[in-house]
Wavefront OBJ file of the C-alpha trace (Angstrom):
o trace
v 11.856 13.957 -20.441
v 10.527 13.968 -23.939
v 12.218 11.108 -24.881
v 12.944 7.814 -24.060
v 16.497 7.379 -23.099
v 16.864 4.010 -22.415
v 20.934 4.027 -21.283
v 19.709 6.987 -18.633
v 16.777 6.087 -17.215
v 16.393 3.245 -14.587
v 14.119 0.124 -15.379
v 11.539 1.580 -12.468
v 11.793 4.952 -14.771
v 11.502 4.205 -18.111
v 8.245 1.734 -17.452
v 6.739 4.599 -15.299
v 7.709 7.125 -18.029
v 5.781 4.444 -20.737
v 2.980 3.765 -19.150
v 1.696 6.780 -17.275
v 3.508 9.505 -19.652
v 3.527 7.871 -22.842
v 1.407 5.392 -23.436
v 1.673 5.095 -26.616
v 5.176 4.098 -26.236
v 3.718 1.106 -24.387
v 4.911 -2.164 -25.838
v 2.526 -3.372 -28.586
v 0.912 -6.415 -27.159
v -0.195 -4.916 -23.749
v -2.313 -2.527 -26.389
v -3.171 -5.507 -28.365
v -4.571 -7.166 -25.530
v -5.690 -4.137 -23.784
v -3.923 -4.113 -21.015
v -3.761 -1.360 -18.801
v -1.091 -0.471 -15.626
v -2.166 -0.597 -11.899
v 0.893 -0.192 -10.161
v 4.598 -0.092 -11.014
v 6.441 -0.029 -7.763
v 10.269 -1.695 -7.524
v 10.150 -5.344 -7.410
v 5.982 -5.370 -7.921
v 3.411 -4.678 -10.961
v 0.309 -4.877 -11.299
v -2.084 -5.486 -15.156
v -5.294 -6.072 -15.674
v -7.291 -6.419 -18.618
v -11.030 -7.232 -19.330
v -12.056 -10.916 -20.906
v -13.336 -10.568 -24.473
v -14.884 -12.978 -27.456
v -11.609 -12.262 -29.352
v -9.850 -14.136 -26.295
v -11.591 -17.276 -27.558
v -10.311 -20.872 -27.457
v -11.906 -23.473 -29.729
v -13.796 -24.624 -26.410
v -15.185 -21.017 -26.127
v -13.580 -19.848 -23.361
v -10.607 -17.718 -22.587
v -7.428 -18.913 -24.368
v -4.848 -20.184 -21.903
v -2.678 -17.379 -23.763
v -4.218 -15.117 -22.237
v -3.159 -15.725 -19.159
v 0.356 -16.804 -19.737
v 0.897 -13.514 -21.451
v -0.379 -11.553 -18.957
v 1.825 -13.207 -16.157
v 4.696 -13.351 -19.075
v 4.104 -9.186 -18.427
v 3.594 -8.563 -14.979
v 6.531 -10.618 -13.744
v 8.848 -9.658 -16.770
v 8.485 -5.908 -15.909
v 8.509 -6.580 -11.836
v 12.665 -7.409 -12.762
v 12.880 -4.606 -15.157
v 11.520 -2.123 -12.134
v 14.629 -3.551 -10.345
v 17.262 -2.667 -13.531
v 19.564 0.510 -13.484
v 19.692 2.512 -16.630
v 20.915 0.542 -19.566
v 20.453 -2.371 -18.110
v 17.805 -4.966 -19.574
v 16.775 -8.900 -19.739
v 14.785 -11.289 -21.670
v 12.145 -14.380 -20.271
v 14.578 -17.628 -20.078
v 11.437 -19.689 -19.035
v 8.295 -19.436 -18.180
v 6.161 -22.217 -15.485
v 2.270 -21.754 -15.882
v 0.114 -23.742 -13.662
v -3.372 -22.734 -14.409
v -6.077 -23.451 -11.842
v -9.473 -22.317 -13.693
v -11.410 -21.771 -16.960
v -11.733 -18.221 -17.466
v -15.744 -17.295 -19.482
v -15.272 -15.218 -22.305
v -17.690 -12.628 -20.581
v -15.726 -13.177 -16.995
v -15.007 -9.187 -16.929
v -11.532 -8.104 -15.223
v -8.526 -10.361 -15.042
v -6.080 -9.196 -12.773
v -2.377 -10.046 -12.503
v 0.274 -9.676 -10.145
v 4.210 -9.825 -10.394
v 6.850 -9.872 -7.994
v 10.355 -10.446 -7.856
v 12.040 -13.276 -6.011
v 15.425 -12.769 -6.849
v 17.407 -10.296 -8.937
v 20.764 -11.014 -9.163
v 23.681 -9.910 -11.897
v 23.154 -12.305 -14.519
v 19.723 -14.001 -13.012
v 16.522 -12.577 -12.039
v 13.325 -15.553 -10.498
v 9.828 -13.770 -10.283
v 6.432 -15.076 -9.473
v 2.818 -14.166 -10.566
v -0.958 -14.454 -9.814
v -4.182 -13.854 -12.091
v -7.211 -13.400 -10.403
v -10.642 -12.952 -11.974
v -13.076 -10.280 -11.072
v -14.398 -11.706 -8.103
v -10.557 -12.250 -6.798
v -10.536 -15.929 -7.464
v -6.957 -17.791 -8.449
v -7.040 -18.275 -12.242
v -3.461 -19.399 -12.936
v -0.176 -18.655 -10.742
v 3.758 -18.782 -12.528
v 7.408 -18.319 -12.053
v 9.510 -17.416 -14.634
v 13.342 -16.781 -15.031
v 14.748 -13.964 -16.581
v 18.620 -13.495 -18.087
v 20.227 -9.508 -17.152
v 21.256 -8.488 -19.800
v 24.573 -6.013 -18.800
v 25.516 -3.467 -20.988
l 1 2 3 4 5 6 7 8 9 10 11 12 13 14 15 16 17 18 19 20 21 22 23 24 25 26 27 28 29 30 31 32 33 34 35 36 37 38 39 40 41 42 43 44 45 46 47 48 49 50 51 52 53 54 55 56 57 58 59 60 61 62 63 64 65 66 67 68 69 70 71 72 73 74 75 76 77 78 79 80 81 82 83 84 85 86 87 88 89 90 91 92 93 94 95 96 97 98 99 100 101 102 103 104 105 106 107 108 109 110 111 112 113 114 115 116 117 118 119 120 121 122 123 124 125 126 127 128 129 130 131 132 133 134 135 136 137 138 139 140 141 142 143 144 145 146 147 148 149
């Protein structure tokens, strides 16, 4: 496809046709954050991104932002890999319980999101950041309205 065609292509589809085909279709913040895809399998994703100064907090270290936006991502597109064409959602809320300060020169933040439930009108997911040496940064759940043509 040369295109995107949102009404035609399943959730699972159109991210895989984004992000390995067109990236620069890719939604604007995972490029303003520099995020990049691991996986994109139904139900599970996987971002990462690499710590930088422009993360920053006034504390000087990672933003807590960082983080939340990351897992608002990965868990967020983990429903959408579950949506048939035309179908969409939006974040309802958002739970982040963060378990570490992240250094500004930390390296690789990973994140994980998987659906819980996917339902008609409701969708639960849950995520995981890790840093580079695979330790727990900050976990979440969010839950997501389905959006129905």
């Amino acid at each position: 496809m040369s295109t995107l065609d949102y009404a035609t292509m399943s959730g699972l589809e159109l991210l895989r046709h984004m992000f390995k085909e067109r990236p620069a279709d890719a939604p604007s913040i995972g490029r303003l954050m520099g995020m990049e895809v691991e996986e994109l399998e139904e139900g599970r994703t996987v971002f990462s991104l690499d710590t930088k100064p422009d993360f920053s907090n006034p504390l000087g270290i990672v933003h807590g932002g960082i983080a939340a936006t990351l897992l608002d991502s990965v868990m967020g597109c983990a429903v959408h890999t579950t949506l048939a064409a035309g179908v969409s959602y939006t974040t309802l809320e958002l739970k982040v319980n963060y378990i570490r300060a992240v250094a500004l020169d930390a390296g690789r933040l990973t994140a994980v999101g998987t659906t819980i439930h996917v339902g008609r009108r409701m969708a639960t997911a849950e995520g995981r950041v890790t840093d580079a040496r695979g330790k727990l940064v900050a976990h979440a759940t969010t839950t997501c309205m389905i959006l129905q043509p």
